[in-house]
C-alpha positions in Angstrom: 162.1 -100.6 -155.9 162.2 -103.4 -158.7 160.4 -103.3 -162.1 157.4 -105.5 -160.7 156.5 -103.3 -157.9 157.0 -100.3 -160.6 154.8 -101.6 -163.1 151.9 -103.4 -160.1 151.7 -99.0 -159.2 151.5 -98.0 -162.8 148.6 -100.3 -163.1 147.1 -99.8 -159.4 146.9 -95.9 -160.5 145.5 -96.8 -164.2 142.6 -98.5 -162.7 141.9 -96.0 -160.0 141.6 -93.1 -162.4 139.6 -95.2 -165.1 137.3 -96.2 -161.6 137.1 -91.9 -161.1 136.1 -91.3 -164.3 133.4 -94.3 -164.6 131.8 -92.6 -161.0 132.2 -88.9 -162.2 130.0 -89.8 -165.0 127.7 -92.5 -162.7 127.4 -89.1 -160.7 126.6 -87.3 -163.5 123.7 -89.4 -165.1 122.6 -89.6 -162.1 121.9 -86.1 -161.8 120.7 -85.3 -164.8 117.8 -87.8 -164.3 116.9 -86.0 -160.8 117.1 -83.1 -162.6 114.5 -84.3 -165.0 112.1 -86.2 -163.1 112.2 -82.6 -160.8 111.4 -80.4 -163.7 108.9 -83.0 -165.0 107.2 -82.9 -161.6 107.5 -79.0 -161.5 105.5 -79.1 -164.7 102.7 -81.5 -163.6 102.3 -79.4 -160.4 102.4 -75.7 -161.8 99.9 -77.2 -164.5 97.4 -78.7 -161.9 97.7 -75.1 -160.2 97.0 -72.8 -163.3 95.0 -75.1 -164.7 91.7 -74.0 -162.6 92.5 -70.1 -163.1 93.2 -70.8 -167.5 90.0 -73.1 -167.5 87.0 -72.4 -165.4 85.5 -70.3 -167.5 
């Protein structure tokens, strides 16, 4: 193995864990904002179903 082929892998590895890290958080964001736009629509719903019992009065 010469110094090229040593250095191409060093850098082939580099880039593949920087590409890991970039989609782990990708993944993350992503999550949080369908975990957001859930609860949000959680909240609209239980509010249109309690509202009639709070209300009509």
């Amino acid at each position: 193995m010469n110094k090229t082929d040593f250095i191409y892998r060093e850098y082939i590895a580099q880039e593949t864990h920087s590409c890991l890290i970039t989609m782990s958080f990708l993944l993350f964001f992503a999550t949080l904002t369908t975990l957001s736009t859930l609860i949000n629509q959680m909240h609209i719903q239980s509010n249109q179903l309690f509202k009639p019992i709070f209300y009509d009065k």
